[in-house]
C-alpha positions in Angstrom: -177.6 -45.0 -35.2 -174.0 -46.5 -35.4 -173.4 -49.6 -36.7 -174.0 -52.8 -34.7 -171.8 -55.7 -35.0 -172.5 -59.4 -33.6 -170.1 -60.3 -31.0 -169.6 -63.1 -28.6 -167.7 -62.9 -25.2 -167.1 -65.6 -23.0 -166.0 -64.8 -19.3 -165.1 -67.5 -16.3 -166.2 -66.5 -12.7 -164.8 -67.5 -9.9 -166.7 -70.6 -8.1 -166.8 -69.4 -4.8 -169.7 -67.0 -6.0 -173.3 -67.6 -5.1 -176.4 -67.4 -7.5 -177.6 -64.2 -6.5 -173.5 -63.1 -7.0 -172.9 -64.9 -10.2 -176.8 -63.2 -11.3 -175.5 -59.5 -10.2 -172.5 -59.9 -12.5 -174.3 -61.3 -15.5 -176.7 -58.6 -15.2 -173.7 -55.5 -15.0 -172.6 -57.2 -18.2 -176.1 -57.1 -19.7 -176.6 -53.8 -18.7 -173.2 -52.2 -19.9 -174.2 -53.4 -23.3 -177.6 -52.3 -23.4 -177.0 -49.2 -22.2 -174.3 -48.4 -25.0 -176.7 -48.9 -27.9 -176.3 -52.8 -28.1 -178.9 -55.9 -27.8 -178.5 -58.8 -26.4 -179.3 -62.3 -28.4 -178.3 -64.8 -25.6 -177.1 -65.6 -22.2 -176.1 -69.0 -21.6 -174.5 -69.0 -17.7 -172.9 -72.9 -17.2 -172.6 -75.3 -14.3 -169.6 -74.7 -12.3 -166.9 -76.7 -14.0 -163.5 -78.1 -13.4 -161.3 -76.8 -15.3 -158.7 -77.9 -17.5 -155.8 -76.3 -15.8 -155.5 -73.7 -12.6 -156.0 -70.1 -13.1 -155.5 -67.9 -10.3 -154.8 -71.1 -7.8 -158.0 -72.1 -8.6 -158.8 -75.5 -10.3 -163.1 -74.7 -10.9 -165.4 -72.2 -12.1 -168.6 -70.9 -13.6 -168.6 -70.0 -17.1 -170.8 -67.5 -18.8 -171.5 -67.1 -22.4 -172.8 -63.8 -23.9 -173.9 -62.9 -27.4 -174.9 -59.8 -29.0 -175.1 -56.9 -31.3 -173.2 -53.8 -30.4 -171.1 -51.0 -31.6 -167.4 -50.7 -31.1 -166.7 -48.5 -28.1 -169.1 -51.3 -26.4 -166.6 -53.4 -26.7 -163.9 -51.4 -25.1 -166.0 -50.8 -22.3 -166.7 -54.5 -22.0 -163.2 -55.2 -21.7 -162.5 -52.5 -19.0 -165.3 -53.4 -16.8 -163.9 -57.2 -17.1 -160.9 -56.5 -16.0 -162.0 -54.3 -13.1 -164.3 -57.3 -12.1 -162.0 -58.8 -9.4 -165.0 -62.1 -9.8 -163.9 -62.1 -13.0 -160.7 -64.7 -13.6 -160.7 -64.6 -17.7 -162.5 -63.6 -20.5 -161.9 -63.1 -24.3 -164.7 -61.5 -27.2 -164.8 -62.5 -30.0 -166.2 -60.5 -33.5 -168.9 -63.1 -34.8 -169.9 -60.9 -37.5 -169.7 -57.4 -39.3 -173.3 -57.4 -39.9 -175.6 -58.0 -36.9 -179.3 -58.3 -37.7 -181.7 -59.7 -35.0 -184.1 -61.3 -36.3 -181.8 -63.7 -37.8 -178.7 -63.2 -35.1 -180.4 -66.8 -33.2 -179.4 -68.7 -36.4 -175.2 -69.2 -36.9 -173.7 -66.4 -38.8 -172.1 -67.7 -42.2 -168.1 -67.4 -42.9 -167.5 -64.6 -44.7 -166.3 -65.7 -48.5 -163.1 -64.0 -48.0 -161.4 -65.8 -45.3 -158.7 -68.2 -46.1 -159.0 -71.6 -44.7 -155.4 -71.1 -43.9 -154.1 -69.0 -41.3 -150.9 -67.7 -40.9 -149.6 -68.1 -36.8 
């Protein structure tokens, strides 16, 4: 079994979407990572929100917050399938963790020690 990492992607869907839509979508997502060997810790869809500035001409949206444990090439395909998603308007992933355990994924993952607290832009 390859190793799983914990990630964390956050997507924005267009507001024009019904539940039953905005549900099909979130599923597809859920699916794409359980079917490549990863598991899924949380999914946290939000209220439709107005957003800070437009993106696409649009000025609202729903967000959707995933997070879970899965190898790399999930990841890729993720990102492919996001892009392809014309409901989709952004999204970004972000690596929580190397090490993805789930019994104790719920809890924060801890910094790792050798980060600097300064980042070079």
């Amino acid at each position: 079994m390859e190793k799983l990492r914990y990630y964390e992607t956050f997507f924005l869907l267009r507001p024009d979407l019904s539940d039953e839509e905005r549900k099909e979508i979130i599923e597809k997502f859920k699916s794409i990572i359980t079917e490549h060997g990863g598991q899924i810790v949380k999914v946290d869809p939000w209220p439709l929100r107005t957003l800070a500035y437009r993106v696409q001409k649009l000025t609202k949206g729903y967000y959707v917050l995933l997070e879970y444990g899965a190898p790399g090439e999930t990841i890729s395909e993720m990102t492919r399938n996001l892009r392809l998603d014309e409901n989709v308007l952004k999204f970004i992933t972000i690596k929580k963790s190397d090490k993805f355990i789930p019994d104790k994924a719920v809890a924060e993952p801890q910094p790792s020690s050798d980060v600097n607290s300064s980042e070079e832009v």
